[in-house]
C-alpha positions in Angstrom: -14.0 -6.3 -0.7 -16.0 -8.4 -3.0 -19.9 -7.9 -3.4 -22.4 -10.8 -3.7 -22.8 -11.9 -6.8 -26.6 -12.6 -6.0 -27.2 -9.0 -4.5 -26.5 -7.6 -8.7 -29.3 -10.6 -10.1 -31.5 -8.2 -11.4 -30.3 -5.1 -9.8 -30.8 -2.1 -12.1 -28.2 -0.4 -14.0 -27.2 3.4 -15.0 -24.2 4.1 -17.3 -21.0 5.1 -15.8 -20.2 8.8 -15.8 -17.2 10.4 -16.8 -15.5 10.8 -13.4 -16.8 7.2 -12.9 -14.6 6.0 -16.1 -11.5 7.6 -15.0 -11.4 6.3 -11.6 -11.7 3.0 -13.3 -9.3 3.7 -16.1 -7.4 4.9 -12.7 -7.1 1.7 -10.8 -6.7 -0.6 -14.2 -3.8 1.7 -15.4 -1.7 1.9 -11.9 -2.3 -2.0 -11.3 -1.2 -2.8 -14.7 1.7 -0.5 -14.4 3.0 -2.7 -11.1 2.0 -5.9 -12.8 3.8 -5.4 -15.3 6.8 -4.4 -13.8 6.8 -7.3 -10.5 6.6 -10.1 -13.4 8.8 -8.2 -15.5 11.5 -8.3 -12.6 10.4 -12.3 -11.4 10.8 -13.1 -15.1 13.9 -12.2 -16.1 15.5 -13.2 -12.5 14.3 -16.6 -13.7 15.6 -16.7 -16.8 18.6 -15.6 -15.4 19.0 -18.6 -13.3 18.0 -20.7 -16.1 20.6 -19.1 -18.5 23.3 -21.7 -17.3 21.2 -24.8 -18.3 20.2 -23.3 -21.5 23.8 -22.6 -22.3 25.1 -26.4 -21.4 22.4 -27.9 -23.6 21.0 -30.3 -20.7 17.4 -30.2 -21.8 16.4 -32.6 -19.0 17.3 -29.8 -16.6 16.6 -26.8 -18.6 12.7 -28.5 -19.4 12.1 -29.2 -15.0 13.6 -25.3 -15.4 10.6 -24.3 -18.0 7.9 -26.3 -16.0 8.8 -24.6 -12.9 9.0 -21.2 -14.5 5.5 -21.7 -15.6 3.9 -23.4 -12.6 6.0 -20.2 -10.0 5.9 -17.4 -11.7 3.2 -17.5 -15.0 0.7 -19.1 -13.8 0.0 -17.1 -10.5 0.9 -13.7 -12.3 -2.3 -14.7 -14.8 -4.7 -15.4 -12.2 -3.2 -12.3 -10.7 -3.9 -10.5 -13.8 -7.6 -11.5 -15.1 -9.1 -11.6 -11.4 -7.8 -8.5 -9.9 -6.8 -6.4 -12.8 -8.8 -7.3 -16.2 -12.4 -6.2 -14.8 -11.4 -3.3 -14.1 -10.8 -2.9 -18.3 -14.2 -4.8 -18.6 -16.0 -2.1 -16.5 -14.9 0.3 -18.4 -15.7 -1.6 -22.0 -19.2 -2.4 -20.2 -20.0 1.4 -19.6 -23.0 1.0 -17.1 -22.7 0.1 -13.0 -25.5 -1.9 -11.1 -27.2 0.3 -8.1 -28.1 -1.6 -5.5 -30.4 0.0 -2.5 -28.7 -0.3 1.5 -30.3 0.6 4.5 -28.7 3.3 6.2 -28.2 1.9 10.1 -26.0 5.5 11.3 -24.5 8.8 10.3 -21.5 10.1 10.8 -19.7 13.4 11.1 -15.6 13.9 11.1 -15.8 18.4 12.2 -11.6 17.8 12.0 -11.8 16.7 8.1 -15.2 18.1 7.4 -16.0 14.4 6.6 -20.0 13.1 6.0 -20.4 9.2 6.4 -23.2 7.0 5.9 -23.1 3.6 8.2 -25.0 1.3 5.8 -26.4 -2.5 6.6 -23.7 -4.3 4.0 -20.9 -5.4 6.5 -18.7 -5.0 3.0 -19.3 -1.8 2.7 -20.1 0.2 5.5 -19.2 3.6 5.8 -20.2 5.2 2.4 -18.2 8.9 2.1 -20.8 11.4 1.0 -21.7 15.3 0.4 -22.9 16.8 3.2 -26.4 17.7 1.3 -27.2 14.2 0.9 -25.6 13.4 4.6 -28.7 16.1 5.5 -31.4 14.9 3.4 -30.7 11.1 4.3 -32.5 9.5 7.6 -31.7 6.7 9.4 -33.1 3.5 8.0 -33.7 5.4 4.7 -32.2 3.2 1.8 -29.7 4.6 -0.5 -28.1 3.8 -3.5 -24.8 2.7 -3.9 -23.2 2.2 -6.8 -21.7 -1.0 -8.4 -19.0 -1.5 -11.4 -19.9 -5.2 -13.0 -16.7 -7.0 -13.0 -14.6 -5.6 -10.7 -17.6 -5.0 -8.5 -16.1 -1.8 -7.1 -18.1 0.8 -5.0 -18.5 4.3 -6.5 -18.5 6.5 -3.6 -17.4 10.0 -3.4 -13.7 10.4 -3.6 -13.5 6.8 -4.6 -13.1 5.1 -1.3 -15.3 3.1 1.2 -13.6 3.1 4.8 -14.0 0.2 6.9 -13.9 1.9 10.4 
């Protein structure tokens, strides 16, 4: 789910909390941790395969070997790496999340889970997790603020999630 870069021109901001910092330090930590070990795995399977052409000293083949090694496997794994993991590690450098105002179209109440939803207007994010104080206090078309992390442009929401129902 990515948010609109133009909804965050000239959005206010508010510094990231605590719990705020270690969901982020969260997310970048476990997606580093896979990262790391997927390319780990894909780059020494390659260099596995291109142990034989390294060993007969054919450079013609064991060069077409390098260029393919860094078109397949490095090149992907760093887009991989500063679009979907680096922001998060730039959030938390940053320190402050932009708050940007939704209209609240619906509520909604899960008595089995003891769940409180807000149905907001952004098709991106629409049910927002909540307390149940604020669930009360909040009316329909009422706007509320959601919270925005910079880089990653992740939705603070309570219990870190936003449901797509």
């Amino acid at each position: 789910m990515k948010l609109n870069r133009i909804k965050l021109t000239g959005a206010p901001r508010s510094p990231l909390l605590e719990d705020d910092r270690q969901v982020l330090d969260m997310i970048f930590q476990s997606r580093i941790r896979t990262f790391v070990v997927v390319f780990g795995i894909f780059t020494a399977y390659v260099l596995y395969k291109a142990l034989p052409y390294l060993l007969s000293h054919d450079m013609t083949q064991f060069s077409a070997g390098i260029c393919a090694f860094v078109l397949i496997i490095i090149a992907p794994g760093l887009l991989v790496f500063f679009l979907r993991i680096w922001p998060y590690r730039r959030d938390l450098q940053a320190g402050f999340k932009f708050v940007v105002y939704e209209q609240v179209i619906d509520k909604k109440y899960f008595p089995i889970t003891g769940q409180y939803f807000l149905s907001l207007e952004d098709v991106n994010y629409m049910h927002h997790e909540v307390e149940e104080s604020v669930w009360l206090s909040v009316n329909i078309g009422d706007r509320y603020p959601v919270y925005f992390a910079a880089h990653s442009h992740y939705a603070f929401n309570l219990r870190g999630r936003i449901t797509m129902m």
